[in-house]
N, C-alpha and C positions, 0 to 999 in steps of 0.2 A: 213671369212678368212682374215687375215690382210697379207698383202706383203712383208712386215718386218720378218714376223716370219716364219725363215727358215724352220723350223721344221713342221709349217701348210699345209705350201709349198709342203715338202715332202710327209705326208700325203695326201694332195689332190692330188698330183701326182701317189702315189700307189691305190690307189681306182680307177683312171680315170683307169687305166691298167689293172686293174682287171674288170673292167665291158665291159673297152671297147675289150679286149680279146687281150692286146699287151702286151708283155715280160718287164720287167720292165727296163732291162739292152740295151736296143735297143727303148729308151723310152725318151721322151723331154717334158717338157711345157717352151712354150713361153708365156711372160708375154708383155704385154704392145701393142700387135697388132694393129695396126688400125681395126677395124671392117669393114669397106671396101675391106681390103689387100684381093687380090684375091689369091686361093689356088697355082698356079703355080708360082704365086710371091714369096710367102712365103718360100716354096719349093727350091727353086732356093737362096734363100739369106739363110738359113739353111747350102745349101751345098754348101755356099761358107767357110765353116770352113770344113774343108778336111777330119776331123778325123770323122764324121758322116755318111762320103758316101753318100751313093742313098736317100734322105728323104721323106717320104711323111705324108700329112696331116690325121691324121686319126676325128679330131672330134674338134668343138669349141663351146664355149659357151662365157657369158656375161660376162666381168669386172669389177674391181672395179669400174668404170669409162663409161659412155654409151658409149665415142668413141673409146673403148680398148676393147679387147678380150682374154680370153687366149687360148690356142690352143693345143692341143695335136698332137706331131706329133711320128712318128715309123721312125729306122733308118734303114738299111741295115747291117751296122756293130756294133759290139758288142763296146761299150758306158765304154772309160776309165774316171772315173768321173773326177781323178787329171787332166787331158788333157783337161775338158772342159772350155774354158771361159767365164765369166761370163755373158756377152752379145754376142749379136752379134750386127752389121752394118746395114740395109737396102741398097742395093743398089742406092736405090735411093737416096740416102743422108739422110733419117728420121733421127729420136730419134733412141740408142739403143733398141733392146727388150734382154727382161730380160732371161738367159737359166736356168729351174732346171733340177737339173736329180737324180737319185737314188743313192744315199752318200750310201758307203758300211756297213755302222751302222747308225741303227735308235735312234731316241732319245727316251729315256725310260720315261715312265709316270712317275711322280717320288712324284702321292699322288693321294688317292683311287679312287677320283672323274675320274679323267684321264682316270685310271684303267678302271674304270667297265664303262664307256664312252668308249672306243677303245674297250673291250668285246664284248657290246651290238650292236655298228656297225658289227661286224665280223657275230654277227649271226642276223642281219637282225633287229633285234629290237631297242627300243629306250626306252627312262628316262620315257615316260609315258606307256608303256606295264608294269615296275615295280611298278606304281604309284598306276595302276590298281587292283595290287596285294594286295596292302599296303593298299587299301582302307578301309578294313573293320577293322582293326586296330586302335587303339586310338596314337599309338606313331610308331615312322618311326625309331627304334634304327639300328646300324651298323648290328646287328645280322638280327632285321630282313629283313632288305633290302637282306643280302647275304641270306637269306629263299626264299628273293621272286625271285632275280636272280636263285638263282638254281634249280626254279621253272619251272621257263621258261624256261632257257635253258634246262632243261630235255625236256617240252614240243616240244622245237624245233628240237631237237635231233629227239625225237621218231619220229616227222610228216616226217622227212627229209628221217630217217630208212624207215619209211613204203613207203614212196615216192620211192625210189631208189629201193623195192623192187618190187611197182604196177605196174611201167610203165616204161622200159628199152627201148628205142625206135631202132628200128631196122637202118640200116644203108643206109644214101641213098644221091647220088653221085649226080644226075642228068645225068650219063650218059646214053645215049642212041643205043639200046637198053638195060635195066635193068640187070646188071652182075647177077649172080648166087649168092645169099643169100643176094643181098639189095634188098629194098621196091620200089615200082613204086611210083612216084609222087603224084597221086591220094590216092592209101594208107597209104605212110607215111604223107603227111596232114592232114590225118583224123583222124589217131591216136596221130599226134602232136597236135592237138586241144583236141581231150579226154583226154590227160593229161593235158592240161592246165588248162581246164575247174573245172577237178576234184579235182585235186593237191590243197593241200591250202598252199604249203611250199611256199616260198618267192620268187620273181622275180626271182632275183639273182641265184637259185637252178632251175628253168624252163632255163633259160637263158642255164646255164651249160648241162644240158641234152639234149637240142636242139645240142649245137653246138658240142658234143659229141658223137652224132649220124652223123653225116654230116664227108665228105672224097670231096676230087678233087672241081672238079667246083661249089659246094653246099658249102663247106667250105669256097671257095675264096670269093664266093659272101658274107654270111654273114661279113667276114673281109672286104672288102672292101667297099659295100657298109652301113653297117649298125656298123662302130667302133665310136659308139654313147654311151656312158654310159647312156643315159635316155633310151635308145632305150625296149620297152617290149619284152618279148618272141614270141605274140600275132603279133608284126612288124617283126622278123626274120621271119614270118610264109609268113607273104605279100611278102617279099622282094622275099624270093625261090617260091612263086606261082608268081609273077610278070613275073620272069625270065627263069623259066621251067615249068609252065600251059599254058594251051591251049592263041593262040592268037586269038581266034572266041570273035566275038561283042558277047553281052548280045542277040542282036537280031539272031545273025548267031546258037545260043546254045538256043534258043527257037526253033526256026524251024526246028532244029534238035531232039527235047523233042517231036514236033509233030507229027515228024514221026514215032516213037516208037511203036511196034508192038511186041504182044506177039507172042512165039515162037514154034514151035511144041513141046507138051510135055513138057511145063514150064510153072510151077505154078502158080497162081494167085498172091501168096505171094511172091515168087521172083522176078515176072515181074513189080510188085507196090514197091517193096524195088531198084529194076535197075530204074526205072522212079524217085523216090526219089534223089538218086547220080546225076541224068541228071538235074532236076530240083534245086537240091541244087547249081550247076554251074549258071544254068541260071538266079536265084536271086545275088547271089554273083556279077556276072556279068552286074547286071540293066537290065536285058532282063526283068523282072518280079517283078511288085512290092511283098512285103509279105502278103501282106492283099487278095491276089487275088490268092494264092497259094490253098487254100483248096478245092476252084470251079474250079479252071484250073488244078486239080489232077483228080478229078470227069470225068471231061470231058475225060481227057485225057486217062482215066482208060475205059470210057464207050466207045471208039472210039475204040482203040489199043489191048483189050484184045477179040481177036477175037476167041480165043479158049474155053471160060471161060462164054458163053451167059449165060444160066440155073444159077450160081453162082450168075451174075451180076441179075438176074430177084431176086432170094432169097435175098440179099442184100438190094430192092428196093433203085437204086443208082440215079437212073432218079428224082424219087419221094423226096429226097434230097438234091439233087441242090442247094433248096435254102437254105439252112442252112447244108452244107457239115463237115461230120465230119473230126477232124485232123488227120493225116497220124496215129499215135499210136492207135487210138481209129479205124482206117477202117483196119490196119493190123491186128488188135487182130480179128474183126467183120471175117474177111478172114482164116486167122487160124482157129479158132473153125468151121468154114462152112467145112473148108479142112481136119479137122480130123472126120467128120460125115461122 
């Protein structure tokens, strides 16, 4: 992106808002920052132009320049563009920095390349997913480029369709206790990860469905700590389990794993899928390396399922040990026992 070109400017400025989840009209980049400038500096020389109100820093990255930055910030008030000046002052006496903001008309591509270059961003793709297309083809004419485009975006359509219809994720606040039709913490983690995992639609569309599930202090947090346009779906996932998961050490959620005891009248198979949940913390956590999870499940299953003796003898689970099968291969071994 060159600096000169206002219209790039613009552009880069409508993507950073868009990923980083800020209204476009309530929306600034700062050009020319020092990379040092600490955030409440910044902030505070921002709102020394009046018509921005309250600002704060939502997200920066690298410059044209090592010792420049540009900087995304969010405003409090709504952003009259004729009103904004082109720079602003540093307090301190610096260099201007440079202000853009969102011009109420965009500049129109105005030749094909452009064109189907700003399409292909919009849906996630890029010149070599078409290229890919075109490969088996001897010649790359205009027709069949727009073949191979509307190839793909059909593809990306439908994955998006089926996506929106697989995995809706239910809604969830972090408050506590759990309202009436949102998800506990523990739950919606678990299904915001099975979507991620399984979903092949594009960052971008994970990104969206997360933060579209979330209300109250779950929403705050992803805005404020995570208005990062690099940021994955897979980081909003860290940041809400950072800040509303359990604060027990790795070690404090082991010792708790060992205490685990089956329960009057509870299954084999649910008592080893509840120890699973306990045990997926306590890895997560560094309580437990992965490599050690197969024999410290064993164990932990030969200790605690004190209802379940005769089971655990037909199993031969002892005899095992040293070569323990992985949790899917000893829940199927359990079911079949549990339906004889």
């Amino acid at each position: 992106m060159e600096l000169g070109n206002s219209s790039a400017l613009q552009q880069e400025l409508l993507e950073w808002c868009n990923d980083a989840l800020v209204q476009p009209d309530h929306a600034l980049l700062l050009l020319d920052v020092p990379v040092d400038a600490a955030v409440d500096f910044i902030e505070s020389t921002v709102e020394t132009v009046k018509i921005f109100g309250r600002v704060r820093v939502c997200a920066s990255k690298e410059g044209p320049y090592k010792t420049s930055s540009l900087v995304l910030c969010e405003c409090r008030e709504t952003i009259d563009p004729a009103r904004v000046p082109s720079d602003v002052l540093p307090t301190d006496g610096a260099h201007a920095w440079k202000i853009v903001v969102v011009r109420d008309t965009e500049p129109v591509p105005d030749d094909f390349s452009e064109k189907l270059r700003k399409l292909l961003l919009d849906e996630g793709k890029s010149m070599s997913d078409v290229q890919a297309l075109l490969s088996p083809f001897p010649t790359s004419s205009p027709e069949a480029v727009i073949r191979a485009v509307g190839e793909l975006l059909e593809k990306a359509t439908k994955r998006s369709n089926d996506f929106t219809a697989y995995k809706r994720l239910r809604i969830f606040s972090g408050v506590i206790p759990t309202p009436a039709g949102e998800e506990t913490m523990e739950n919606w983690i678990e299904q915001a990860k099975l979507m991620i995992a399984e979903s092949d639609c594009a960052e971008k569309e994970k990104r969206k469905r997360i933060v579209e599930s979330l209300k109250g202090p779950a929403l705050e947090i992803i805005k404020e700590a995570l208005c990062n346009f690099d940021a994955r779906a897979s980081e909003y996932l860290v940041a809400l389990e950072s800040a509303f998961g359990t604060s027990e050490s790795g070690e404090d959620l082991y010792f708790a794993f060992r205490l685990l005891r089956q329960n009057s009248g509870e299954a084999l198979s649910k008592f080893l899928r509840r120890m699973e949940t306990s045990m997926t913390k306590v890895v997560q956590r560094g309580g437990l390396q992965a490599a050690q999870v197969d024999r410290v499940r064993i164990e932990q299953l030969l200790h605690g399922a004190v209802e379940s003796d005769m089971m655990l003898l037909k199993l031969r689970l002892r005899e095992r040990k040293g070569s323990p099968p992985t949790f899917l291969t000893l829940l199927n071994e359990i079911r079949e026992e549990e339906e004889k």
